[in-house]
N, CA, C and O of each residue as an XYZ file, in Angstrom:
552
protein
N       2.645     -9.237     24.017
C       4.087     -9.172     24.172
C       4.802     -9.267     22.828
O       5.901     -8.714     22.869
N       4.452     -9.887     21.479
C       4.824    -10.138     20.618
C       5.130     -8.679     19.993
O       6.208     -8.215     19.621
N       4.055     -8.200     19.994
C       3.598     -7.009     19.525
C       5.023     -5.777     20.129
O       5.813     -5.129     19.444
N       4.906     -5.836     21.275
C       6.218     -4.902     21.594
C       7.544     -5.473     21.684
O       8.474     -4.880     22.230
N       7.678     -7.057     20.951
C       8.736     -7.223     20.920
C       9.474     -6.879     19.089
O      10.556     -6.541     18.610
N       8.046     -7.241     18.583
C       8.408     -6.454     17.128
C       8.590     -5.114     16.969
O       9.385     -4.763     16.096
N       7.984     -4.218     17.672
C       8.720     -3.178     17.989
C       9.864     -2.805     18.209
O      10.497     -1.898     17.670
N      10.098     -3.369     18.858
C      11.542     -3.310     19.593
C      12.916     -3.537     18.296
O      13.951     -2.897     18.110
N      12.380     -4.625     17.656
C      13.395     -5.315     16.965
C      12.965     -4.307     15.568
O      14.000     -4.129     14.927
N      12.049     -3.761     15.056
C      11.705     -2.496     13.970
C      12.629     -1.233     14.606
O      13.417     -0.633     13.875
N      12.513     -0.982     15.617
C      13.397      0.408     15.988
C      14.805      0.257     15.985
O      15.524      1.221     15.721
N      15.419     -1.224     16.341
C      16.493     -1.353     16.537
C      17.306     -1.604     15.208
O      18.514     -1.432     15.042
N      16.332     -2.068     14.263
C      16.460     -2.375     12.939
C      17.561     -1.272     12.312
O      18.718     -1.312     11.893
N      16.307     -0.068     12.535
C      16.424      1.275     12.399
C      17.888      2.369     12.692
O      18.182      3.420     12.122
N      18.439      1.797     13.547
C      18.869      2.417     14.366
C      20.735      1.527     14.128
O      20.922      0.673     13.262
N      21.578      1.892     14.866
C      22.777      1.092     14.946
C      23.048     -0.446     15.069
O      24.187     -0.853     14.842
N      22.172     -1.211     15.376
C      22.097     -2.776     15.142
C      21.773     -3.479     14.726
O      20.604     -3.659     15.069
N      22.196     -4.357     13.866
C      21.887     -5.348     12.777
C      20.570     -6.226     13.114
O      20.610     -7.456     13.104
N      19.801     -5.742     13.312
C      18.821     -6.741     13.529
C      17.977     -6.889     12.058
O      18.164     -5.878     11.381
N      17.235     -7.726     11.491
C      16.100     -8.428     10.591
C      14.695     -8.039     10.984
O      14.122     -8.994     11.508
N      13.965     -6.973     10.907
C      12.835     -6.365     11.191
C      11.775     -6.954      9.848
O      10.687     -7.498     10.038
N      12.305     -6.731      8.690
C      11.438     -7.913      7.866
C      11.239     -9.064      8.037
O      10.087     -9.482      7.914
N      12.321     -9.959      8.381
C      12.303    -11.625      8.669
C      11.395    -11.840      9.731
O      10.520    -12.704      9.666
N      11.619    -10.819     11.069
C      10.545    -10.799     12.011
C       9.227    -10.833     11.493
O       8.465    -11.797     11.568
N       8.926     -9.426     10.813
C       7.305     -9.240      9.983
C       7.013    -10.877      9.692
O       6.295    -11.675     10.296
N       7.927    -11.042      8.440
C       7.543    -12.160      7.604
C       7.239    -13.361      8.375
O       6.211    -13.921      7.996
N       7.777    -13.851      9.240
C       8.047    -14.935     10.313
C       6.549    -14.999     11.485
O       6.217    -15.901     12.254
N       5.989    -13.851     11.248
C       4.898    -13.405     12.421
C       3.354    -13.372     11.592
O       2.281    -13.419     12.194
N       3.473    -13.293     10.305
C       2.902    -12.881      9.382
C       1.978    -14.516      8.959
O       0.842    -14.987      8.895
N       3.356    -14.854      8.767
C       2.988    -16.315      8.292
C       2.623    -17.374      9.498
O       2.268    -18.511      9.186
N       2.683    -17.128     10.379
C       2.434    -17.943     11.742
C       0.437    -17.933     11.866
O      -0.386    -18.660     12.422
N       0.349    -16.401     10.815
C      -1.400    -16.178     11.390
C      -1.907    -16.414     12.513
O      -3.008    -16.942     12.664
N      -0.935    -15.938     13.688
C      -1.463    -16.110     14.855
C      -1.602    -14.739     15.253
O      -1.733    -14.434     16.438
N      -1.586    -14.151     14.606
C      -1.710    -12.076     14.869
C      -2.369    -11.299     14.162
O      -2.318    -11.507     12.950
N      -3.201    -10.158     14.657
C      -3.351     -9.209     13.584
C      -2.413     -9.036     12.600
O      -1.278     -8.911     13.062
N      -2.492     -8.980     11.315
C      -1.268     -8.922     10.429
C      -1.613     -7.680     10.073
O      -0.909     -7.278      9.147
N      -2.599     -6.734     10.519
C      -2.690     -5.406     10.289
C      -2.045     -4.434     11.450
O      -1.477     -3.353     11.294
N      -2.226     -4.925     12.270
C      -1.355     -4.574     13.778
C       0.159     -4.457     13.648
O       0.900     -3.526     13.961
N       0.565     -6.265     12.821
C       2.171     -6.183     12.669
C       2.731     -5.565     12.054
O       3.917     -5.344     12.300
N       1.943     -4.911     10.750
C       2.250     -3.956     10.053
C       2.289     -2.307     10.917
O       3.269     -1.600     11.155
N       1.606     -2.199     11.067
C       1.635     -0.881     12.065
C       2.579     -0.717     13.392
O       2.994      0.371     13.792
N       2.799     -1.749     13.896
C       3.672     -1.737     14.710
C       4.858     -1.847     14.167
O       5.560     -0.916     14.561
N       5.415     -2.545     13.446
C       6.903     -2.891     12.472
C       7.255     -1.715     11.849
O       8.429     -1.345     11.812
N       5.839     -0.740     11.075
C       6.596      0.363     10.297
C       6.819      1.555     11.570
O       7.704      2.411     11.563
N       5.666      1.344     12.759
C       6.081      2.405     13.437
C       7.374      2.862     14.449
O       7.723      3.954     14.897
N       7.956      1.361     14.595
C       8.822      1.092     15.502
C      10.348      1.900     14.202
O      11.269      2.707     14.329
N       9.779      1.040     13.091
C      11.343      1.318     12.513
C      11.416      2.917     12.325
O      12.425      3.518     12.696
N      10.473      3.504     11.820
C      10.599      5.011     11.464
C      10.424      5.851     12.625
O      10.541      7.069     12.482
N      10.059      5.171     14.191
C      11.405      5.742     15.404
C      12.218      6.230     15.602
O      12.571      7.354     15.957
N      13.002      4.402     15.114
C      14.888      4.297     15.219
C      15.125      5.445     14.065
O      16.053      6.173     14.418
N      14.510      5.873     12.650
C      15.286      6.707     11.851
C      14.819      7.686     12.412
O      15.486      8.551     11.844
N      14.005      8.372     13.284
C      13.907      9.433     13.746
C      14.742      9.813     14.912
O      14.849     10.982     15.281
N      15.421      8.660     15.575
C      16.797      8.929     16.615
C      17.613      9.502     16.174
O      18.039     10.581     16.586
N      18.409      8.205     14.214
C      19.355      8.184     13.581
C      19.200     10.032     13.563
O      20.224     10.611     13.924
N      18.057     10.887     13.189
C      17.920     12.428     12.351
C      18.233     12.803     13.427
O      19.282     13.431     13.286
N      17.814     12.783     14.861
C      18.367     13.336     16.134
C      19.466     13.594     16.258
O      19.966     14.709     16.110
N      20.206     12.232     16.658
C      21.553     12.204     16.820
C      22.238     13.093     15.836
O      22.652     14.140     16.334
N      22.513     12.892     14.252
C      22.682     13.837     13.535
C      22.581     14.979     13.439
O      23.533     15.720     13.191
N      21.008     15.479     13.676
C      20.951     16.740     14.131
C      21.986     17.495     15.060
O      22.743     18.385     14.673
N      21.872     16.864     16.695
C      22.434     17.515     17.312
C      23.273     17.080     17.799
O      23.401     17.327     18.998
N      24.167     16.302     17.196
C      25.799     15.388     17.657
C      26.528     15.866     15.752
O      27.077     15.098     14.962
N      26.336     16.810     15.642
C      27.574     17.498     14.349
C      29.310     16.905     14.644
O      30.025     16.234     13.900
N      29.617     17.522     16.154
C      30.924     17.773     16.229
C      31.215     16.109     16.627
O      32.372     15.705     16.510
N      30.258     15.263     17.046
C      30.867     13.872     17.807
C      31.157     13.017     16.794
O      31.547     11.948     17.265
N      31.136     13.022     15.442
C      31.382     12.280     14.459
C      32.841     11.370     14.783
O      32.926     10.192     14.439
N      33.980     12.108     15.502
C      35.226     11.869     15.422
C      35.131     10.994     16.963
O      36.125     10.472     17.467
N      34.055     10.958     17.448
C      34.134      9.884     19.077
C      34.370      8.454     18.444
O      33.891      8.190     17.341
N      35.093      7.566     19.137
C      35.462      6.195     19.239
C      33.493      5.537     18.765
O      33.086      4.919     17.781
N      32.750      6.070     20.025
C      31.444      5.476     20.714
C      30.534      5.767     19.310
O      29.676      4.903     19.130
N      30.568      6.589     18.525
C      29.969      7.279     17.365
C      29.369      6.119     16.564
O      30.235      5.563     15.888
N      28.143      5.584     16.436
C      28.198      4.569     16.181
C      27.384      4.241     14.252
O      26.591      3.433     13.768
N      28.276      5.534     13.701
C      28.648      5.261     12.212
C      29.930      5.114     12.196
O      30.642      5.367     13.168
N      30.526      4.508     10.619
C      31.874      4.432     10.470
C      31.929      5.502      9.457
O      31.255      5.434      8.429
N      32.791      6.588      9.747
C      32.931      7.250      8.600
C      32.892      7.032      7.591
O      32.578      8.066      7.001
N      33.096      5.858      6.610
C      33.091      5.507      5.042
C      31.810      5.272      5.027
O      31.258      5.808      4.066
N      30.875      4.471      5.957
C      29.297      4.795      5.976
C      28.818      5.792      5.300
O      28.210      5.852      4.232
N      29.321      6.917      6.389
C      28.714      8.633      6.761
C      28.920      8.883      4.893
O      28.027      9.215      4.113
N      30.170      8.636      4.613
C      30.776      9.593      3.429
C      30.080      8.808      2.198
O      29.638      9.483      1.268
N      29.994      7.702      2.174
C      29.032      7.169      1.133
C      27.447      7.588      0.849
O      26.903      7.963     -0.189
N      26.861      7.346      2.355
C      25.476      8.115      2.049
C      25.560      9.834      1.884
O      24.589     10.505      1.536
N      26.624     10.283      2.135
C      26.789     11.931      1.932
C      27.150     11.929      0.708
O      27.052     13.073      0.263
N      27.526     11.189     -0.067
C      27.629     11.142     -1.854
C      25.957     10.697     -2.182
O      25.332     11.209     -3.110
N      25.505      9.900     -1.467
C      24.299      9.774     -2.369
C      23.131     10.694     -1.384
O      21.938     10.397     -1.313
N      23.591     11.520     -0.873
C      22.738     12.020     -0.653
C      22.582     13.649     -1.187
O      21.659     14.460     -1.111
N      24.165     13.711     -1.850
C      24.032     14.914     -2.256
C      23.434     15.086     -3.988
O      23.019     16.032     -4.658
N      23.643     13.729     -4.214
C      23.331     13.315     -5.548
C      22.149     13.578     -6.151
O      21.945     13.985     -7.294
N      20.965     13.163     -4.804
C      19.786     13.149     -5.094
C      18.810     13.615     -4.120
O      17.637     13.241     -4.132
N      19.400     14.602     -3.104
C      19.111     15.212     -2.203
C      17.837     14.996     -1.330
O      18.401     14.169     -0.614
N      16.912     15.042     -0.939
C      15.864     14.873      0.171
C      15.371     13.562     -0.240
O      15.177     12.647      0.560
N      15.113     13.457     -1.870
C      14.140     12.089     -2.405
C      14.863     10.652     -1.893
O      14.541      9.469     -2.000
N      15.923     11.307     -1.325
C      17.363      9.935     -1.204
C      16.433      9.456     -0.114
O      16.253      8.244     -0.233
N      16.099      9.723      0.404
C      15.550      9.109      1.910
C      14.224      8.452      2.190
O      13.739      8.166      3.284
N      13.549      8.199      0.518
C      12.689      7.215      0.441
C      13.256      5.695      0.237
O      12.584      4.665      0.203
N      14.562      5.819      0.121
C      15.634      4.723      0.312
C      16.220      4.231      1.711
O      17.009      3.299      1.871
N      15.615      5.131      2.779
C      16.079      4.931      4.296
C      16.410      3.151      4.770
O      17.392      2.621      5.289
N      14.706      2.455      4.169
C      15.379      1.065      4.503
C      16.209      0.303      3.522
O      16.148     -0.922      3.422
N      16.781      0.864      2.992
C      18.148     -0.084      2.188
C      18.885     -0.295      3.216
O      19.126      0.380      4.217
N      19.286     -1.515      2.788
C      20.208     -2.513      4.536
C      21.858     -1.310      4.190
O      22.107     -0.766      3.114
N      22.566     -1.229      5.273
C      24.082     -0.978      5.368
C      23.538      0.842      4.669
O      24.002      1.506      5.597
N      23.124      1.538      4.033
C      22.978      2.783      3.422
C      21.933      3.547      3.990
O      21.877      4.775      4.045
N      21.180      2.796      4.374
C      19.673      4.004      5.118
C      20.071      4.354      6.022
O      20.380      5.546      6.032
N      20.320      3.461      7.422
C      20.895      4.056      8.532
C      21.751      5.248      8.718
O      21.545      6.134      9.547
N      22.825      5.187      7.791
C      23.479      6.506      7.593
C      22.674      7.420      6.938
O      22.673      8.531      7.468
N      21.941      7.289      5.881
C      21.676      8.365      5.181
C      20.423      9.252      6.291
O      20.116     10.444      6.287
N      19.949      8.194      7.105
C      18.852      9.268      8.362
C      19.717      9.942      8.804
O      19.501     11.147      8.671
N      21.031      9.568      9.498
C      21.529     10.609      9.919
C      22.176     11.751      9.275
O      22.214     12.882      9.758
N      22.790     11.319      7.925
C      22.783     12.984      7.124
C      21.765     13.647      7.595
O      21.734     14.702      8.229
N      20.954     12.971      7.248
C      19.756     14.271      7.246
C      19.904     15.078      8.445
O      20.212     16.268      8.521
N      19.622     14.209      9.416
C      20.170     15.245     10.602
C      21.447     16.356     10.478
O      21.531     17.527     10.850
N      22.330     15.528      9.840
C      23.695     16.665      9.606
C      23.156     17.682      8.979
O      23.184     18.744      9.600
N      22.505     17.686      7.574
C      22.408     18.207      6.548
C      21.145     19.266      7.241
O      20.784     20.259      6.610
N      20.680     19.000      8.285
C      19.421     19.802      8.890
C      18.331     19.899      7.942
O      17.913     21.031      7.700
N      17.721     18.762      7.280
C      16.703     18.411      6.613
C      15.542     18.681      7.648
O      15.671     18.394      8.838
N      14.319     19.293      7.086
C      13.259     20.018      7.832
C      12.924     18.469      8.400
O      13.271     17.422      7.853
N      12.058     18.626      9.805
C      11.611     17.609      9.913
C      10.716     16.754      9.455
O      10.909     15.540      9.388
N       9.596     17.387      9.084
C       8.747     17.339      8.423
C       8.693     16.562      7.098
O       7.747     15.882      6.698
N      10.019     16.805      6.407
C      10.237     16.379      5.066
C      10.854     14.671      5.356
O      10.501     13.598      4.866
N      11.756     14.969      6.221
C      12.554     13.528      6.637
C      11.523     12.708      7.008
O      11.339     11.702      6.323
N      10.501     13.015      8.355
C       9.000     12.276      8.363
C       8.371     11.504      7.384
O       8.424     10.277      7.289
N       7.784     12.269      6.677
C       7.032     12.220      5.557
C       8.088     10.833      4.241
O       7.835      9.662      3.956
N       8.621     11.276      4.032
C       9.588     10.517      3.006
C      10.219      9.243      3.235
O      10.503      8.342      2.446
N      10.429      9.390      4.881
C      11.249      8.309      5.639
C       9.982      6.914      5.543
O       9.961      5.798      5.023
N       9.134      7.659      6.274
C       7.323      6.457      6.471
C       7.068      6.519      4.922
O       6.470      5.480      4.646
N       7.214      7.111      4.026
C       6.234      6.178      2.608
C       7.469      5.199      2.420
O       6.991      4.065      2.420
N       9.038      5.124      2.237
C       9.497      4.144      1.193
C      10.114      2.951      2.747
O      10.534      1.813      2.533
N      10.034      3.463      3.942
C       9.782      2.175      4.971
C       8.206      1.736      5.085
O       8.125      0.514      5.209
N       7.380      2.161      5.081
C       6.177      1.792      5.126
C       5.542      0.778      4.470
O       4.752     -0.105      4.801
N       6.443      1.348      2.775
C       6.075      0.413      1.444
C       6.635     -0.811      1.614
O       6.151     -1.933      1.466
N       7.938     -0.380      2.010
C       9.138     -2.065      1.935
C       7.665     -2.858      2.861
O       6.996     -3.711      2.278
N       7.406     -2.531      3.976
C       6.461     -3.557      4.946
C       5.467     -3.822      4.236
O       5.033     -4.970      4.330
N       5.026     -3.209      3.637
C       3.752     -3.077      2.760
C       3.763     -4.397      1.578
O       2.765     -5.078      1.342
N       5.086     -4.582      0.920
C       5.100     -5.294     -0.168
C       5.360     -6.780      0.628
O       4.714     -7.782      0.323
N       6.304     -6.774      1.592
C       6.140     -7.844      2.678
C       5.131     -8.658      3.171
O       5.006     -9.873      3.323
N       4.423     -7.656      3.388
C       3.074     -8.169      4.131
C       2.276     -8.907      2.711
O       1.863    -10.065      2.652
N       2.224     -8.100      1.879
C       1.443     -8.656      0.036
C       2.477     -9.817     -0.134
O       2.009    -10.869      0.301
N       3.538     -9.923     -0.555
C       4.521    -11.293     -0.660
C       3.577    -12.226      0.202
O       2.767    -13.036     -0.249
N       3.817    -11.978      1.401
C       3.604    -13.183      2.759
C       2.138    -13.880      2.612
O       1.718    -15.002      2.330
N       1.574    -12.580      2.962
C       0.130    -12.653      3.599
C      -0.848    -13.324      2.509
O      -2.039    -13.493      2.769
């Protein structure tokens, strides 16, 4: 149960709600009551999910930007659309930066970044953040 509750809280991480998906890792890590190779795999897989919703939604919600329910704030959107034009696809090995990744998955979706590329880029620099976590902790 632990296991899909870190999930849960990695996707949501990911995604529109403030949740602590590292503090979880770290907190589960240090307990050594778990595979800590498991928590890793489950934590990075859950979060690079939620940024694969964030590219969804983006993708195919263009025109809903202006809904109440929309759940970026435009100065979000327009900040990661400056740094994303800055430094274009590589920006998104930055996905888990707190308050800036979340938006910048969904550029990508706006921006219709191949999937493939958003994949790939999104899992090495979330993967790593867990990665250096787990080395800190463990």
């Amino acid at each position: 149960m632990i296991y899909l509750s870190l999930f849960v809280i990695s996707f949501l991480a990911a995604t529109i709600l403030p949740f602590s998906s590292e503090l979880t890792l770290a907190g589960l890590i240090v307990t050594s009551n778990y595979d800590n190779l498991l928590l890793l795999i489950v934590a990075s897989f859950g979060n690079v999910l939620g940024s694969v919703v964030n590219w969804a939604l983006g993708f195919y919600s263009r025109n809903l930007s202006s809904k109440k329910w929309f759940p970026f704030q435009e100065t979000q959107i327009e900040k990661s659309s400056k740094w994303f034009r800055k430094f274009g696809k590589w920006s998104l090995l930055f996905a888990w930066v707190p308050v800036l990744g979340d938006p910048l998955t969904l550029i990508a979706g706006l921006l219709r970044v191949k999937f493939l590329d958003f994949i790939v880029l999104v899992a090495i620099g979330k993967v790593s953040r867990y990665l250096v976590i787990f080395y800190l902790i463990g």
